[in-house]
Backbone as CSV, one residue per row, in Angstrom:
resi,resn,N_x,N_y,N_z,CA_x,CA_y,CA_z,C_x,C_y,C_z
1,UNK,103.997,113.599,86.875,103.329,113.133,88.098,101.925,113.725,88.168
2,UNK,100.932,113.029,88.895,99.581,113.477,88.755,99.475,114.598,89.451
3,UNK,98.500,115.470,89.638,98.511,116.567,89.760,97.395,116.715,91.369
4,UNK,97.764,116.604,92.643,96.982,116.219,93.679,97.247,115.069,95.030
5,UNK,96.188,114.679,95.433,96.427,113.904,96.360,96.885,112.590,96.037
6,UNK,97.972,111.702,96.827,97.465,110.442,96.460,98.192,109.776,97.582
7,UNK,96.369,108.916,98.152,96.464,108.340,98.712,97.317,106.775,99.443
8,UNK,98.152,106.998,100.342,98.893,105.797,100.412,98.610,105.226,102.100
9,UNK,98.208,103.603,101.547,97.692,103.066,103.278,98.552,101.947,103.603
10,UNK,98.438,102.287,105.344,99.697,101.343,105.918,100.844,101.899,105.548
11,UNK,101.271,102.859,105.747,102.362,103.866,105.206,103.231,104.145,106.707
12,UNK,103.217,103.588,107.302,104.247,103.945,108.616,105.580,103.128,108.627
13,UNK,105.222,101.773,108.105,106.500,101.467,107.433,106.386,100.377,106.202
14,UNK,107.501,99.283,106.063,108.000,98.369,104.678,106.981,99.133,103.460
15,UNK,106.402,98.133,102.670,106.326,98.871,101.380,105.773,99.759,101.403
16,UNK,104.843,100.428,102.388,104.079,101.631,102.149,104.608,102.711,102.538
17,UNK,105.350,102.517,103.427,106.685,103.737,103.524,107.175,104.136,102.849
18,UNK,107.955,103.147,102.301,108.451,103.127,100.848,107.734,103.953,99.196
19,UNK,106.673,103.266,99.203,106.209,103.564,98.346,105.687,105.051,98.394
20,UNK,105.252,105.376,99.411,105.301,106.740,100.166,106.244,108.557,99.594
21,UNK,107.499,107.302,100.456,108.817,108.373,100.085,109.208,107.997,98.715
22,UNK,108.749,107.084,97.767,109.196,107.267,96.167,108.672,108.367,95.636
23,UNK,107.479,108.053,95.513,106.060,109.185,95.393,106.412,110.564,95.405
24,UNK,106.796,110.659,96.952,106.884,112.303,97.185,108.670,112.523,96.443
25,UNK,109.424,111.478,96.286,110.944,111.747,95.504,110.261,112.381,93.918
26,UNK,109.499,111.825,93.505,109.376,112.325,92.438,107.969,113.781,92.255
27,UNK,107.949,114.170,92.967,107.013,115.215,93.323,105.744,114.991,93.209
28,UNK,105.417,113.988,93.735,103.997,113.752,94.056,103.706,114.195,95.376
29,UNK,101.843,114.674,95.855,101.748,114.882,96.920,100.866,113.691,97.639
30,UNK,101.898,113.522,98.359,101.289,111.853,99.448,100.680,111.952,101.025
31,UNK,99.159,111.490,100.725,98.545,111.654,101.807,98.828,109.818,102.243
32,UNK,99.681,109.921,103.864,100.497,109.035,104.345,99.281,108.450,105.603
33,UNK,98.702,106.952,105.117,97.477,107.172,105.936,98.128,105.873,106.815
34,UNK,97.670,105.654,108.008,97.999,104.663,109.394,97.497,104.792,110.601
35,UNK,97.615,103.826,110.967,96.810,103.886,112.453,97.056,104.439,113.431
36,UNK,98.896,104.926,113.287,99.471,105.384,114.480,99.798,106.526,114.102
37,UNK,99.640,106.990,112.812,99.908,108.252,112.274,101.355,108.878,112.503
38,UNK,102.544,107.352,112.643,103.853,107.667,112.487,104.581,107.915,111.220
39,UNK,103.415,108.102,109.930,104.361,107.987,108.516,105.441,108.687,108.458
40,UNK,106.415,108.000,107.876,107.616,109.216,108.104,107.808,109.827,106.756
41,UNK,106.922,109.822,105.284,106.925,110.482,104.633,105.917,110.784,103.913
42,UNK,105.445,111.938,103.528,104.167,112.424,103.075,103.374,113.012,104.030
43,UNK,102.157,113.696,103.697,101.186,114.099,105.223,100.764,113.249,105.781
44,UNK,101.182,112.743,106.714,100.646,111.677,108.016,99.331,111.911,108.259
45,UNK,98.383,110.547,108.119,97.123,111.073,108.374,96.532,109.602,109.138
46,UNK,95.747,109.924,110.636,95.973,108.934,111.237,94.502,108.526,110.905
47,UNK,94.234,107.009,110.633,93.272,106.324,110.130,93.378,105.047,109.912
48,UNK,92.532,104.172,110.617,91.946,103.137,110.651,91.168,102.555,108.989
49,UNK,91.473,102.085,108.458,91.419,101.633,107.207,89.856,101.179,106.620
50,UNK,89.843,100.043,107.570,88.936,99.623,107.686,87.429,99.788,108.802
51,UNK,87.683,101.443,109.291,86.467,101.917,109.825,86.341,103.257,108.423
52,UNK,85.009,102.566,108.272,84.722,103.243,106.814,84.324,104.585,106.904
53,UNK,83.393,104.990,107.710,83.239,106.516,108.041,84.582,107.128,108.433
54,UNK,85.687,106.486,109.014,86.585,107.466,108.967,87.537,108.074,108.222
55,UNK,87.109,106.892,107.241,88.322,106.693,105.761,87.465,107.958,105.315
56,UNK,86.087,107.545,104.918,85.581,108.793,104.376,85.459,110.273,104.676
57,UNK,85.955,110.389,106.004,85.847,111.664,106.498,87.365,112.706,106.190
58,UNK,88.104,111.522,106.339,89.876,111.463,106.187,89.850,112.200,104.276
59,UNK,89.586,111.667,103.499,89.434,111.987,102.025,88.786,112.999,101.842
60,UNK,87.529,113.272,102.497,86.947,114.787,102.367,87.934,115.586,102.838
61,UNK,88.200,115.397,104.458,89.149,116.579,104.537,90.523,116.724,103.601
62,UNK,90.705,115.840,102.842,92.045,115.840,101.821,91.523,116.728,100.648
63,UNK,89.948,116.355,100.290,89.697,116.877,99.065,89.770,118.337,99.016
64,UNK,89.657,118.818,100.102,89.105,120.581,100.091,90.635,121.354,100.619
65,UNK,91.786,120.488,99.901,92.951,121.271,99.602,93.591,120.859,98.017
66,UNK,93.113,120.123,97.726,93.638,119.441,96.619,92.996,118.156,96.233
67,UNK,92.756,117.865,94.430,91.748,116.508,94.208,92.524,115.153,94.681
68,UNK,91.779,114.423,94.724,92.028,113.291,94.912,92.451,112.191,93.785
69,UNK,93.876,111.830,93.301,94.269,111.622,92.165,94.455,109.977,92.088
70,UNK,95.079,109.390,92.941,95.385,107.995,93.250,95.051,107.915,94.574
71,UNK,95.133,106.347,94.707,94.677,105.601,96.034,95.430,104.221,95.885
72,UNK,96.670,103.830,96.752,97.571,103.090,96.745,96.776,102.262,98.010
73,UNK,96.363,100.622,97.965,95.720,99.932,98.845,96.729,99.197,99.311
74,UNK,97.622,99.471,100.489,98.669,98.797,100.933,98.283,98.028,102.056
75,UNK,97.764,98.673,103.045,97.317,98.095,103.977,96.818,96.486,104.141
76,UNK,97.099,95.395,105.059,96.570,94.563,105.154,97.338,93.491,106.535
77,UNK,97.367,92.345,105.932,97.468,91.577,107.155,97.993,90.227,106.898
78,UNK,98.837,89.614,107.556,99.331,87.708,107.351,99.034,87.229,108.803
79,UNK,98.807,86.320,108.814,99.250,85.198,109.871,98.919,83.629,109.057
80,UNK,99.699,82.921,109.361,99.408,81.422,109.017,99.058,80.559,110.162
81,UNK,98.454,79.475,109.756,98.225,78.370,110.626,97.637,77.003,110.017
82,UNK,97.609,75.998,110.504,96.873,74.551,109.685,95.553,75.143,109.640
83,UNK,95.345,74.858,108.204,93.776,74.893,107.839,92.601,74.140,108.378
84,UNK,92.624,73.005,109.330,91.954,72.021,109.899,91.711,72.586,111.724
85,UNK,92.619,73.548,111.768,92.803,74.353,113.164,92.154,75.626,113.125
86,UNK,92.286,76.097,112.025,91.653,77.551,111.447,90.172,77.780,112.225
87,UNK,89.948,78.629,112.756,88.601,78.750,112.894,87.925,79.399,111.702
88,UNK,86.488,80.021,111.447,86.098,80.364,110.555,86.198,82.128,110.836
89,UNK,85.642,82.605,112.100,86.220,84.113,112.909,87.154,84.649,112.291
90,UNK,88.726,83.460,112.401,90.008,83.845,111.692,89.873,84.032,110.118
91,UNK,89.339,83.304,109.658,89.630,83.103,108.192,88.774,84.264,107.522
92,UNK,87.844,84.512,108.335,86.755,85.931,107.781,87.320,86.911,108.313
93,UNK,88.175,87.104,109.115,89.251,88.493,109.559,89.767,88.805,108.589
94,UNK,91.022,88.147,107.668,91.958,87.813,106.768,90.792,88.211,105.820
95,UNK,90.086,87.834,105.069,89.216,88.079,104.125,88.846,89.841,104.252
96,UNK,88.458,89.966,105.491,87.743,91.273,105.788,88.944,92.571,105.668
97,UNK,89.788,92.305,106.158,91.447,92.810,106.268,91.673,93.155,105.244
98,UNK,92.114,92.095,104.354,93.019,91.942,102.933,92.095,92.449,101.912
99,UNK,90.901,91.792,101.448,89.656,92.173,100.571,88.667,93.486,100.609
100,UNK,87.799,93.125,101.994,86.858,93.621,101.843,87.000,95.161,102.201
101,UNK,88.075,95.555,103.204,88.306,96.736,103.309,89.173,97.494,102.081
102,UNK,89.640,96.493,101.324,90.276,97.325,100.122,89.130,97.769,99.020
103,UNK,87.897,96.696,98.997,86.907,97.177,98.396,86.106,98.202,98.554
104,UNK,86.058,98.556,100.229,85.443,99.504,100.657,86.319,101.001,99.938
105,UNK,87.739,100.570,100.667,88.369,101.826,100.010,88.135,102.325,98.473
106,UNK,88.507,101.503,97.515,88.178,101.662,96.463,86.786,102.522,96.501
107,UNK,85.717,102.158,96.595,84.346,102.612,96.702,83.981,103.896,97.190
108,UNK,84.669,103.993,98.586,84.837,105.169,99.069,85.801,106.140,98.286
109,UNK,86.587,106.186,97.684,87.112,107.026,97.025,86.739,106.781,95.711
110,UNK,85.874,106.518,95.138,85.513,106.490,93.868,85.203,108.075,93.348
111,UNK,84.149,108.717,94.250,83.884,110.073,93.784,85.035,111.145,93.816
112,UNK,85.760,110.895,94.693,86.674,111.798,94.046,87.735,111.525,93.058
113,UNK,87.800,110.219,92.523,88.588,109.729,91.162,88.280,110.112,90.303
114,UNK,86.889,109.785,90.214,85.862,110.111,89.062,86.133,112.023,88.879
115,UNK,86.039,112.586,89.704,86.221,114.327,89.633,87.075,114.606,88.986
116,UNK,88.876,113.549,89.255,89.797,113.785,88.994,89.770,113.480,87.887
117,UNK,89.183,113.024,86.424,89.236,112.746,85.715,90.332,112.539,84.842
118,UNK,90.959,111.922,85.603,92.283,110.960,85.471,92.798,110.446,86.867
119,UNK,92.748,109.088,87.014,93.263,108.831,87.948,93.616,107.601,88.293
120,UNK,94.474,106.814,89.351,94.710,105.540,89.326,93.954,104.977,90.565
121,UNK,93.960,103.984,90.876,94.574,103.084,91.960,95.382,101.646,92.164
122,UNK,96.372,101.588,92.557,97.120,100.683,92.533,96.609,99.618,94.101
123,UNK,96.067,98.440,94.333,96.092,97.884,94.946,97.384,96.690,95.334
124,UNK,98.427,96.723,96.320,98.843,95.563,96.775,98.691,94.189,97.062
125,UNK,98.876,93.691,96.194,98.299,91.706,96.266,99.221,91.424,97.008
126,UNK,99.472,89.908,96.376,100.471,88.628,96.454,100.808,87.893,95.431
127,UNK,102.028,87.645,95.095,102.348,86.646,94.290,101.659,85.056,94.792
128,UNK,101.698,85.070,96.310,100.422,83.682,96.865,99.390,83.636,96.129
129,UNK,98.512,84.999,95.394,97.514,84.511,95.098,97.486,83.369,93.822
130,UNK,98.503,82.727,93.410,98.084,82.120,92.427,98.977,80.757,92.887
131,UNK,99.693,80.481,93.984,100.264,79.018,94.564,99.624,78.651,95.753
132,UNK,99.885,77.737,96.103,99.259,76.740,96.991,100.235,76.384,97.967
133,UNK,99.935,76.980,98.996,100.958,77.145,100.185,100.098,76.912,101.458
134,UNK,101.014,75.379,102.277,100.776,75.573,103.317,100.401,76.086,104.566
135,UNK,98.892,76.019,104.953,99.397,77.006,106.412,98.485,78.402,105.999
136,UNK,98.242,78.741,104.821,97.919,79.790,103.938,96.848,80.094,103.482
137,UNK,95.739,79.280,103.567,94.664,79.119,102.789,93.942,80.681,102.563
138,UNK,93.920,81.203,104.125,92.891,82.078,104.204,93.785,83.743,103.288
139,UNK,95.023,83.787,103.722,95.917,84.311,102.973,95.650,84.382,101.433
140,UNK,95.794,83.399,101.075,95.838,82.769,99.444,94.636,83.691,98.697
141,UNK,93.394,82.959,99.767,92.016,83.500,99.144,91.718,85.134,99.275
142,UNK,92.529,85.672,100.158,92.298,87.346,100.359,92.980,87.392,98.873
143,UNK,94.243,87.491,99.041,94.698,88.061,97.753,94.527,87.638,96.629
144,UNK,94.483,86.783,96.418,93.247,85.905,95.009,92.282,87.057,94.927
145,UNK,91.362,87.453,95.902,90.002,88.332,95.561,90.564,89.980,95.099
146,UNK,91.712,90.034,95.540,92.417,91.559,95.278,92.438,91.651,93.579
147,UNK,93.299,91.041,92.928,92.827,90.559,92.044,91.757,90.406,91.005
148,UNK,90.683,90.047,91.293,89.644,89.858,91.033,88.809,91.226,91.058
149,UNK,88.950,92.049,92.109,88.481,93.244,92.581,89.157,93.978,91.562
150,UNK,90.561,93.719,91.384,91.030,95.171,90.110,90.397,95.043,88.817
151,UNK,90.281,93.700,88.542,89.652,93.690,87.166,88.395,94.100,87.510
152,UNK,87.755,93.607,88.120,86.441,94.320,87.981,86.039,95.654,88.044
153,UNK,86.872,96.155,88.936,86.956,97.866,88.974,87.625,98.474,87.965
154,UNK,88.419,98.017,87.346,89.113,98.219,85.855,88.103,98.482,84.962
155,UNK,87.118,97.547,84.709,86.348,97.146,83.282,85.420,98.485,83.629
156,UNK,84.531,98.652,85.235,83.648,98.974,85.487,84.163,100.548,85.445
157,UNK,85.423,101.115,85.773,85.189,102.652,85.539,86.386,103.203,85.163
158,UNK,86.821,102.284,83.999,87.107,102.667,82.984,86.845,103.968,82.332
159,UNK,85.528,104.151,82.245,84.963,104.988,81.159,85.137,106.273,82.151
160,UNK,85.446,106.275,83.278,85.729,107.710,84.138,87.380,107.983,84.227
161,UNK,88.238,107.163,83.625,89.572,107.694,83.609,90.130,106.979,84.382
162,UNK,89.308,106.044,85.156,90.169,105.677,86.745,90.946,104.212,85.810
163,UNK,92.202,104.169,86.106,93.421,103.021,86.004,93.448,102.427,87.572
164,UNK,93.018,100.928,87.247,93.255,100.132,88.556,94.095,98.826,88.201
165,UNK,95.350,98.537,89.084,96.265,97.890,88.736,96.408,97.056,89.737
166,UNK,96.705,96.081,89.781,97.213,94.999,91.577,98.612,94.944,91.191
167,UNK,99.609,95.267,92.065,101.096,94.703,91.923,100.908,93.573,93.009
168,UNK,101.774,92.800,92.565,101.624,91.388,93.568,103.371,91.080,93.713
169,UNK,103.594,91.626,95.205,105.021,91.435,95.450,105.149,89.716,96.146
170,UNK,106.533,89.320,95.676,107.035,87.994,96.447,107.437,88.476,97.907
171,UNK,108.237,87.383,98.171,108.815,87.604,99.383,109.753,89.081,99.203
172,UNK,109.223,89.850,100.369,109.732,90.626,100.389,110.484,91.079,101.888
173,UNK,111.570,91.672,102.027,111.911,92.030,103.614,111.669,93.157,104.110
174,UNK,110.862,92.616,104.998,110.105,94.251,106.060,109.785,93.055,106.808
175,UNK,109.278,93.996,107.983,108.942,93.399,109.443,108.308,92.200,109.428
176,UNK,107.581,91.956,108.581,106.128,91.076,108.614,106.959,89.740,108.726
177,UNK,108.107,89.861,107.584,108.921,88.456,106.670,110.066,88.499,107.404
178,UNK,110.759,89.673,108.426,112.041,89.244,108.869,112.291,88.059,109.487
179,UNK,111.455,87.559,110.186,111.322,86.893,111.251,111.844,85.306,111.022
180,UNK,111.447,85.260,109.111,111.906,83.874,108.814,112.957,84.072,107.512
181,UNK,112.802,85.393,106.970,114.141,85.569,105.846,115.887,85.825,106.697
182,UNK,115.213,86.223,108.182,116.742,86.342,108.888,117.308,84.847,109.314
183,UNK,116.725,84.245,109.015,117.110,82.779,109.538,117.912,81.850,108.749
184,UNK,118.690,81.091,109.087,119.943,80.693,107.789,118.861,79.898,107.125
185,UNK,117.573,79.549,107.601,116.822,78.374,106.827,116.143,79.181,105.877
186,UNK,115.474,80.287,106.574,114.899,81.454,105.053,115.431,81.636,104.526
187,UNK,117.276,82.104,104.596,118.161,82.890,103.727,118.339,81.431,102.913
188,UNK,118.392,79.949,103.445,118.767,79.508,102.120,117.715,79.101,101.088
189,UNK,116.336,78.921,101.664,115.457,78.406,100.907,115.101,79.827,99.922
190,UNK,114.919,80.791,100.006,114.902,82.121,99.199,115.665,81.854,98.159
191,UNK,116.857,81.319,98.246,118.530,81.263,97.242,117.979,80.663,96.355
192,UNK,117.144,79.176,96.715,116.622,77.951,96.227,115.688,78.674,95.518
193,UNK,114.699,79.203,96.097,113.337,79.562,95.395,113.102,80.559,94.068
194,UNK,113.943,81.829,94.557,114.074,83.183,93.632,115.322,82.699,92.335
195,UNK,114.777,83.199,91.737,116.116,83.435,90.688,117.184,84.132,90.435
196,UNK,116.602,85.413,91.276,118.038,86.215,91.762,118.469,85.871,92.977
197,UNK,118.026,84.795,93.876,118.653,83.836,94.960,118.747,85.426,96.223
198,UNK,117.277,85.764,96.479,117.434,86.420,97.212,115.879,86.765,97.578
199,UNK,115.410,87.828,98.781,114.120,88.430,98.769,114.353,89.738,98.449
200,UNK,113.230,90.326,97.926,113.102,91.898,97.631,113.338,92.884,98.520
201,UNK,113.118,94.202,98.099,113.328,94.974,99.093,112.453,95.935,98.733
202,UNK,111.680,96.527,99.768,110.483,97.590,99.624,111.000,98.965,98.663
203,UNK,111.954,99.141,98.727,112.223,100.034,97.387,111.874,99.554,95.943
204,UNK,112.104,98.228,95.557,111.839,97.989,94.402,110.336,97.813,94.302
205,UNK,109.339,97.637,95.098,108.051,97.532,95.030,107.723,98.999,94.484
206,UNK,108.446,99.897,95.758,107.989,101.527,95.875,108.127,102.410,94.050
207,UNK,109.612,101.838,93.619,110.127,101.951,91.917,109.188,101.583,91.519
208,UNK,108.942,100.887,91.199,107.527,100.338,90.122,105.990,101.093,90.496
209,UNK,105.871,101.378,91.502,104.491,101.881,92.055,104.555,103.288,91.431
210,UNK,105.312,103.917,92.512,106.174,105.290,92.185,106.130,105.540,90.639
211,UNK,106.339,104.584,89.784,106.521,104.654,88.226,104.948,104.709,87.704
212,UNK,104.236,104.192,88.023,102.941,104.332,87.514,102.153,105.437,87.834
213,UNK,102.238,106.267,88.773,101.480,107.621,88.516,102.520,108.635,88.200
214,UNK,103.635,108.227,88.071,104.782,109.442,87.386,104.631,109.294,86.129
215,UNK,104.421,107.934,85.580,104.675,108.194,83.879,102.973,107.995,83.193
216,UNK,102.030,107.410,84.161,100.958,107.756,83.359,100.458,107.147,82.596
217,UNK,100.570,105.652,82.234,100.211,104.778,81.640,98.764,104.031,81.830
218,UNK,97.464,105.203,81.067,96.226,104.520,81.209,95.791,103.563,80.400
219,UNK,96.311,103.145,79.475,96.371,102.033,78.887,96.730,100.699,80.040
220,UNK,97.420,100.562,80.742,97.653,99.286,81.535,96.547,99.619,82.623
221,UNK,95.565,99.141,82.462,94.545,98.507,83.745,93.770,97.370,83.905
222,UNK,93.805,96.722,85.093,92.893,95.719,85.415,94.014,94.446,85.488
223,UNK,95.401,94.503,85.353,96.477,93.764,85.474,96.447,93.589,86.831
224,UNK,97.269,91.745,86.732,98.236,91.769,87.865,99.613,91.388,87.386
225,UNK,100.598,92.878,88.045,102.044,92.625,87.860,102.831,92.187,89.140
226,UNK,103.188,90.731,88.873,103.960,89.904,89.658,105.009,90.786,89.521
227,UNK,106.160,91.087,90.773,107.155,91.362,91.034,108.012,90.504,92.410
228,UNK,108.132,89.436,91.585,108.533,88.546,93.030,110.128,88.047,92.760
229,UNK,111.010,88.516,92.003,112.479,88.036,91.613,111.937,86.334,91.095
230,UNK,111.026,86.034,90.347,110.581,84.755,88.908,110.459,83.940,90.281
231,UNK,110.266,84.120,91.607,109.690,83.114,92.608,108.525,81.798,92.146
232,UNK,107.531,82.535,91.387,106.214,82.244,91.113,106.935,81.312,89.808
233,UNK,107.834,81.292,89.551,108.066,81.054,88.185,108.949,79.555,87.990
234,UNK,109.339,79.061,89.563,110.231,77.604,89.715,109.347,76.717,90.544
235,UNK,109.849,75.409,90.062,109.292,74.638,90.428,110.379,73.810,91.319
């Protein structure tokens, strides 16, 4: 396991909770970042994501106990609606949410990656970013750019040690998705859709995350690893 901080956002609950308490299962030390500063595992650290001076103030005070090793970009946001109804306000929220504050993060913690001279960040996508879903557009295009953002931050600092990866989970169950996987119409269209005829569960996101700064694999960067039970994969 890396040797230091590592950052995890939207950590109060589903996958970043999760991914959280994997982290610290395998003796990592997890700075647990959220708005309400309820994380229930790792050091709870209360922060607004996307107010950038505070992210940055939040990481200094992390740095001057320990470096800054990873930065897990969990944090973000859904809502759907018809694209012809969409305002443009909405659709640049979703963009600003999902994208641009993960870019900021990235950026903002660059100097202390670079110090750490070894280090990751794992950003949270979507398996959406690569289907065409109703209702979704503005969705689609955030995590499409997540994506886009790892490779480019991949190629670009590389040469400082930093590993940047997007996992892109399917349907998964936490709060966001209960609402339509508890429904006999989610539970059956999931059956239909997945190949293991089911939705995920924030532990298996957290396993795989959890696995990449425990075992250390700087060779894999600038990927996106779909983990959606072969969702992405039927027609």
């Amino acid at each position: 396991m890396r040797q230091g901080w590592i950052v995890v956002t939207g950590a109060s609950r589903g996958i970043g909770a999760a991914i959280a308490a994997d982290i610290e299962s395998r003796g990592g030390k997890v700075a647990a970042f959220s708005r309400s500063g309820n994380a229930p595992h790792g050091k709870s650290v209360i922060c607004d994501v996307s107010n950038e001076k505070a992210f940055a103030a939040a990481l200094d005070g992390l740095a001057k106990d320990a470096p800054i090793v990873g930065l897990v970009n969990n944090a973000g946001m859904h809502r759907f609606g018809p694209s012809e109804t969409e305002s443009t306000e909405d659709f640049e929220t979703m963009l600003r949410v999902n994208s641009v504050a993960l870019f900021a993060a990235c950026r903002i913690a660059y100097p202390h990656l670079k110090a750490a001279n070894g280090a990751a960040i794992v950003n949270i996508g979507s398996f959406f970013d690569k289907l065409g879903i109703a209702g979704n557009a503005a969705y689609c295009a955030s995590k499409a750019a997540v994506g886009a953002i790892t490779r480019c931050l991949a190629v670009e600092w590389a040469q400082h040690k930093i590993q940047v990866v997007d996992v892109a989970p399917g349907y998964i169950a936490t709060d966001m998705s209960n609402g339509f996987l508890d429904t006999e119409r989610g539970r059956e269209w999931i059956a239909k859709r997945s190949t293991i005829g089911r939705a995920g569960h924030p532990e298996e996101i957290a396993r795989f995350v959890g696995a990449l700064f425990a075992d250390d694999i700087p060779f894999l960067t600038g990927e996106t690893i779909y983990i959606d039970g072969g969702h992405g994969l039927r027609q």
